[in-house]
N, C-alpha and C positions, 0 to 999 in steps of 0.2 A: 748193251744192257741199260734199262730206263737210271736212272739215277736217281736217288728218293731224297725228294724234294719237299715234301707234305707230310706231316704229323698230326695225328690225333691225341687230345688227353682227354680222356674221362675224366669227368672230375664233378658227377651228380651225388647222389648220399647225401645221407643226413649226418654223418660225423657223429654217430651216437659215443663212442668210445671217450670223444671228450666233453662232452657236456659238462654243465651247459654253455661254455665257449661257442660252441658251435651253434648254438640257438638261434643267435642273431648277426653272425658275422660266419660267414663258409668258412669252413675249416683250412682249407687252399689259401685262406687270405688272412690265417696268423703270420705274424712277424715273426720270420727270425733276424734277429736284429732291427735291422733296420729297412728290408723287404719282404714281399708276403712270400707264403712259399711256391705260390704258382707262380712268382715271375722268375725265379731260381731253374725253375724245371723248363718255363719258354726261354731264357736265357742258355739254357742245356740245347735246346733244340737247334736254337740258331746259331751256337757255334760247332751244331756238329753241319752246317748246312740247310737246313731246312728254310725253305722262307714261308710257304702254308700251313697255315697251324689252323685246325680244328680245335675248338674245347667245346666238351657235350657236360651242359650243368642241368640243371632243375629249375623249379622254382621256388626264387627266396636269396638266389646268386650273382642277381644284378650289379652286386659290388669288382665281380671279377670285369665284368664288362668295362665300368666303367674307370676301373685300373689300367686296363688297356687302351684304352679312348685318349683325347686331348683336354685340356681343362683349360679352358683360354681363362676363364677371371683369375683362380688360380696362375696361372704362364705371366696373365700382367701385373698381377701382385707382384711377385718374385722378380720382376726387370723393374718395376717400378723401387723394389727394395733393393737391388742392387746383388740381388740373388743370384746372379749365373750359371752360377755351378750349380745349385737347385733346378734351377731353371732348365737348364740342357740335360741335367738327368731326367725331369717330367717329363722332358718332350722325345726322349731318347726312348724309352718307355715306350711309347705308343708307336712309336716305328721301328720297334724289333721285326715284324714281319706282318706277313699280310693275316690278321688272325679273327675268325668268325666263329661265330658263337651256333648252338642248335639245342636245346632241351630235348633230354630223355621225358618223356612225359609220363613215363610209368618206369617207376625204378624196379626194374624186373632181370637187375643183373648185368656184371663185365659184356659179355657175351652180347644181349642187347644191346647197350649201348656201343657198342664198338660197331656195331649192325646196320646205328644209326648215320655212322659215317660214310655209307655207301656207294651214296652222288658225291658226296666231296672226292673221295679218292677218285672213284673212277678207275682205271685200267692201269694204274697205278704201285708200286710198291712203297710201302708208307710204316711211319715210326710209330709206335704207339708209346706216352712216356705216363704211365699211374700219376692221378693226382696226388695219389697221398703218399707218393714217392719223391721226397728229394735227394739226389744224390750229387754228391760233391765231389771233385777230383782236378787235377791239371787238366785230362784227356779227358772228354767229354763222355759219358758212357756210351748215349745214342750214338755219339760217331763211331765209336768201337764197334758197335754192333753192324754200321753200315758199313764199315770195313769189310767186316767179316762178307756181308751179303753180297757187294761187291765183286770180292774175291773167289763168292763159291756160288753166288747163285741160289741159295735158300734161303726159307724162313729162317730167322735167328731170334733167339732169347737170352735174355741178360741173364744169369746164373748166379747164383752162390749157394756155398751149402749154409744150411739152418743147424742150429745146435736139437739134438736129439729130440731132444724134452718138447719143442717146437713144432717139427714137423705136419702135424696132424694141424695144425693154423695155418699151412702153407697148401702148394703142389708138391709131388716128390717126381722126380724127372730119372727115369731108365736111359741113363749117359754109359757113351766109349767115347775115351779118350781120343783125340784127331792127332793133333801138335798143338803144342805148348797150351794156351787156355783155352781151344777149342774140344768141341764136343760134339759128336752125332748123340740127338738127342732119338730115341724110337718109340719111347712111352712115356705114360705120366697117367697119376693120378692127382685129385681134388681134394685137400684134409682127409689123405688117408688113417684108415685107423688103425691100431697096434697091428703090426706085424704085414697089414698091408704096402709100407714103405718100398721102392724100387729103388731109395738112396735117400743121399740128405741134401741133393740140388735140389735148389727151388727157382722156379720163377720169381723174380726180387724187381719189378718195377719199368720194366721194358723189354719191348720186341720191335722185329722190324719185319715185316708180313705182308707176303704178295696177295693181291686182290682174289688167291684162289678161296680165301680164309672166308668171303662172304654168303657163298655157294652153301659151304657147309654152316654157318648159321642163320642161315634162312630156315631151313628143313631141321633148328636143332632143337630138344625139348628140355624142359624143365633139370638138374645135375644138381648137386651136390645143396642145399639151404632152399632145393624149391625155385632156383633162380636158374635164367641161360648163362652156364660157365663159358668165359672163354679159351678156359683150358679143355672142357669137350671140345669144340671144333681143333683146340692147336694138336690135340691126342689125335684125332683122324689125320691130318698132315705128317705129323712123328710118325704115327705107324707106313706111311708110305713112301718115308725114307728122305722127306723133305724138311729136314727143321737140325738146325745147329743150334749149341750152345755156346754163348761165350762166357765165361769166367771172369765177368769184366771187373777191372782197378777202380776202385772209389770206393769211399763210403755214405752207406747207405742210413736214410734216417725217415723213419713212417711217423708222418705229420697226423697219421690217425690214433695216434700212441701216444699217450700223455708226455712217457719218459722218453721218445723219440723224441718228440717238441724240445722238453727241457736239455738232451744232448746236441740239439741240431745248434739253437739260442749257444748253448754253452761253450763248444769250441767253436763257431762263427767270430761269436765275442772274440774271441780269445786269437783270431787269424782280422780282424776287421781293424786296419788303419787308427779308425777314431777310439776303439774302444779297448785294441788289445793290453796295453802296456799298463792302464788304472784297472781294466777285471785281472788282468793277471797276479795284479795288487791286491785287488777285492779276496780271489780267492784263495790264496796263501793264507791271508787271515782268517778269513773264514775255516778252513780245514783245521786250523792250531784250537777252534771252539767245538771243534766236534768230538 
């Protein structure tokens, strides 16, 4: 079995939810703390394995690029100030993996863009990790999932249930239980509406999907906002019996979500070397004035 080696992020949109942040800085490239959150998510990649990384942006994103590139006046500042440890983190950066850039030129949906990746993969099985998904954990999520593929040979999706009230903002996923946090997944729908729900599993931020996934969004039309889903093409794979769920450990934090932002920043702080033990001070205090 190929081994999957190469990951895609989407990561085009205009970040309307947090305007105007996002106006002039991609939303992928707020800090939490002290890095932006797409390097969180390509740091996810590469310790589950990956060393080709795709990200598909737009135009207006050329910050992400250049986050990932080298920065020599920068690099001699920093040796010249005696900065090393700055210094070997910049440079560290830019040699996480092999990672190339391609614009969505028409932001026409997941689905497309995913579409776009189609020379890069190639014949391929590949991770796909949401930009506006960061997620945190010891075990790396993407690698969980390629465990899983690994092990069984299918499509797999990252899984969690959504609280009620939510769902209809999500996918809802038609799961049986396999063993332990697996799941044959065989339906799903797209921000189902009342009563439409098949559960409260949602796709939450990663899959790892064999090249059969392109086939079916070439031929796929307009779904759910007018846009190509790429939960239509993963519903044609589920229904034919190829698609697992995992239930994967971590948590999860949507950097397209104001209050996601402020929780991602908040307990980061509060796990980060430099910052934990004075915010952990800050906010003690802070809570005694509320």
């Amino acid at each position: 079995m190929t081994k999957v080696k190469k990951a895609v992020i989407p990561a085009a949109g205009f970040g309307t939810r947090v305007l105007p942040a996002s106006k002039a800085v991609p939303k992928e490239m707020l800090p939490i703390v002290d890095k932006p959150a797409i390097q969180y998510i390509v740091e996810e990649a590469v310790a589950s394995g990956i060393e080709d990384i795709l990200i598909i942006t737009d135009r207006g994103k050329e910050a992400m690029e250049n986050h990932f590139d080298r920065a020599p006046e920068l690099e001699e500042k920093l040796l010249k100030s005696g900065k090393r440890e700055l210094y070997d983190e910049v440079v560290r950066i830019a040699d996480l993996a092999n990672i190339t850039f391609i614009r969505q030129k028409e932001i026409k949906g997941l689905g497309h863009a995913i579409f776009r990746a189609r020379s890069f993969v190639g014949n391929e099985p590949f991770a796909v990790l949401f930009g506006d998904d960061v997620i945190m954990g010891d075990d790396p999520v993407c690698g969980q999932l390629i465990r899983a593929y690994e092990q069984e040979g299918l499509n797999v999706l990252g899984i969690k249930e959504v609280p009620k009230a939510d769902i209809s903002k999500y996918s809802s996923l038609d799961v049986t239980p396999v063993r332990d946090n697996l799941y044959r997944v065989t339906d799903m729908v797209e921000k189902p509406a009342p009563g439409q729900e098949k559960s409260l599993f949602s796709i939450l931020g990663r899959c790892v999907l064999t090249p059969d996934v392109f086939a079916i969004l070439e031929n796929l039309g307009p779904g759910a906002g007018g846009e190509i889903q790429l939960t239509d093409a993963l519903k044609v794979l589920a229904r034919k019996g190829k698609m697992l769920g995992v239930d994967f450990v971590g948590k999860r934090y949507d950097m397209g979500n104001k209050l996601g932002i402020l929780s991602a920043i908040c307990e980061t702080a509060l796990r980060h070397p430099e910052t934990a033990q004075e915010f952990r001070v800050y906010l003690k205090d802070l809570v005694k004035s509320l």
